[in-house]
C-alpha positions as CSV (number, residue, x, y, z in Angstrom):
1,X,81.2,8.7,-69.9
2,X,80.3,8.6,-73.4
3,X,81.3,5.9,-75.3
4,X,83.8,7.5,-78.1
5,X,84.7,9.4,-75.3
6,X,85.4,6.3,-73.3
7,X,87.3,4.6,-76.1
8,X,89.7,7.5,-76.5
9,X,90.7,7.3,-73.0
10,X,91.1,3.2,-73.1
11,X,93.4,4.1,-76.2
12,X,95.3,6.3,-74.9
13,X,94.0,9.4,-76.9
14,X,94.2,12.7,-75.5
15,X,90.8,14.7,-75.8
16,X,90.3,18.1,-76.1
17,X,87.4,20.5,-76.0
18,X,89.1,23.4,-78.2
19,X,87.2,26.3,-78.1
20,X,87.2,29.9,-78.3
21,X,84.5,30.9,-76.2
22,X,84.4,32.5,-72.8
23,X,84.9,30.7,-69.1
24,X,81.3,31.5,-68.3
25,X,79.8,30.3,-71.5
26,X,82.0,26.6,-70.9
27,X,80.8,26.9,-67.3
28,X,77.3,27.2,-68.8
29,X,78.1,23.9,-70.9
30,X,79.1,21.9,-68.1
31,X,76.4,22.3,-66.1
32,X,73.7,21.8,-68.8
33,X,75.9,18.0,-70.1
34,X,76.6,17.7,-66.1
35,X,74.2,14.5,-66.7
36,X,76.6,13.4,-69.8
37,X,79.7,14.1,-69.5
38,X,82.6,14.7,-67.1
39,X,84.5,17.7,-68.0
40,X,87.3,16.4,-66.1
41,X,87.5,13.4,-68.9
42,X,89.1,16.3,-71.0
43,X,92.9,16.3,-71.0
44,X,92.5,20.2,-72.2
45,X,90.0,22.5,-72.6
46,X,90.6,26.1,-73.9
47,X,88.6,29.5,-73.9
48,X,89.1,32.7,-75.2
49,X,91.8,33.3,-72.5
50,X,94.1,31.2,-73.5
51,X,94.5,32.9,-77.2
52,X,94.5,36.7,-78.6
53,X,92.2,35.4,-82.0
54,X,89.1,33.5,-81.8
55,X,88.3,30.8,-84.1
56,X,88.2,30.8,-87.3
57,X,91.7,32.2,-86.7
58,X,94.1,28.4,-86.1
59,X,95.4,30.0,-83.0
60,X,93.4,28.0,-81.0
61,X,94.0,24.6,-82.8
62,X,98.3,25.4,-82.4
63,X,97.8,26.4,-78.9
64,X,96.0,23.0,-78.1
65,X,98.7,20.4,-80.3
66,X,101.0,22.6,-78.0
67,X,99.5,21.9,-74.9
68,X,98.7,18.3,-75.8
69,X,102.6,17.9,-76.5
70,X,100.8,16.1,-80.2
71,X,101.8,17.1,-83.7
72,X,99.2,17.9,-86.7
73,X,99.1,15.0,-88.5
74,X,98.5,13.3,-84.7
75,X,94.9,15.1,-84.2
76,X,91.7,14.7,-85.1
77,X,89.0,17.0,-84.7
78,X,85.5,17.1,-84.5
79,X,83.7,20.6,-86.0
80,X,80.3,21.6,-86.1
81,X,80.3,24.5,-88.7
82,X,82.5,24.6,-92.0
83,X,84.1,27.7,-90.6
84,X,85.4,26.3,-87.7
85,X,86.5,22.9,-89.5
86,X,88.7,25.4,-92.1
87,X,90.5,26.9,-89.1
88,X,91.5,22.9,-87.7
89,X,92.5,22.3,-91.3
90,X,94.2,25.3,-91.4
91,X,96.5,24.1,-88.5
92,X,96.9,20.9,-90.4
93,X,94.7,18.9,-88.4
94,X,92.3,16.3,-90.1
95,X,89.0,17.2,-89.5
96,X,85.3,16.0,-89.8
97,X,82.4,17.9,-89.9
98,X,79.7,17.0,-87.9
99,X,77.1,19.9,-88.2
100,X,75.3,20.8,-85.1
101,X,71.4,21.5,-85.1
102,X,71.7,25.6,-85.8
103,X,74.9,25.1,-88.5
104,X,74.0,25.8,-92.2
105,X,75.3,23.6,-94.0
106,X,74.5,22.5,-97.7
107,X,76.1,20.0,-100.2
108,X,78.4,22.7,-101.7
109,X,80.0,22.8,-98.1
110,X,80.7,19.2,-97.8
111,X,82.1,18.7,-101.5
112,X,85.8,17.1,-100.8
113,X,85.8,17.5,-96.7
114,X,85.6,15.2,-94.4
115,X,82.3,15.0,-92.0
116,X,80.4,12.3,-90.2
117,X,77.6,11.1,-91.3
118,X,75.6,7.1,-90.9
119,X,78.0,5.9,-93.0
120,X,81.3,7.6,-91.1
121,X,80.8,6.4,-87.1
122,X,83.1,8.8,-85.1
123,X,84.4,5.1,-83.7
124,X,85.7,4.7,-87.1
125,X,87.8,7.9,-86.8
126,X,89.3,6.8,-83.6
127,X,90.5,3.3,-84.7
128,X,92.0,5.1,-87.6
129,X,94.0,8.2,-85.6
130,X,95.2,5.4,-83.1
């Protein structure tokens, strides 16, 4: 289990792995981190089942605090494109950014967010939300 990951549980945290793609595409993922991570270490994990609107529509984000049985101002979450981070913030949820390898993203983007960088750990987020 990964650490952060780890942590969360040891907390108390529930963790979710909000997304609006499809069941094969998350099947897809689970087999290629199968060496990494445990899906089963997620409390919840959506797809684009479970809503009518994918991301960047909030839907998904509401749909999850639901499920979670957690307010807003009780999340964090973890986004990899400024798109996607809009829709958590739309929902009220705090959120970082932590761009992925193929997300554009350019100082403009980050000006008055929230994202992860050497200087914010994602440890630090959890010690904070708990």
């Amino acid at each position: 289990m990964p650490p952060n990951l780890k942590k969360c549980k040891e907390l108390g945290i529930k963790v979710g792995f909000v997304t609006t793609t499809t069941p094969k595409t998350i099947n897809i993922i689970k087999e290629g981190l199968s060496n990494f991570l445990d899906f089963e270490d997620f409390d919840l994990i959506t797809s684009n089942q479970k809503v009518a609107l994918d991301k960047p529509n909030p839907e998904v984000y509401e749909y999850a605090l639901k499920e979670l049985g957690i307010s807003a101002n009780d999340a964090v979450a973890i986004e990899d494109t400024t798109v996607n981070q809009s829709c958590a913030v739309q929902s009220g949820i705090e959120c970082h950014l932590f761009p992925g390898e193929y997300a554009i993203v350019g100082y403009k983007d980050m000006v008055g967010k929230k994202f992860i960088s050497e200087k914010l750990e994602f440890s630090e987020i959890i010690v904070k939300a708990k």
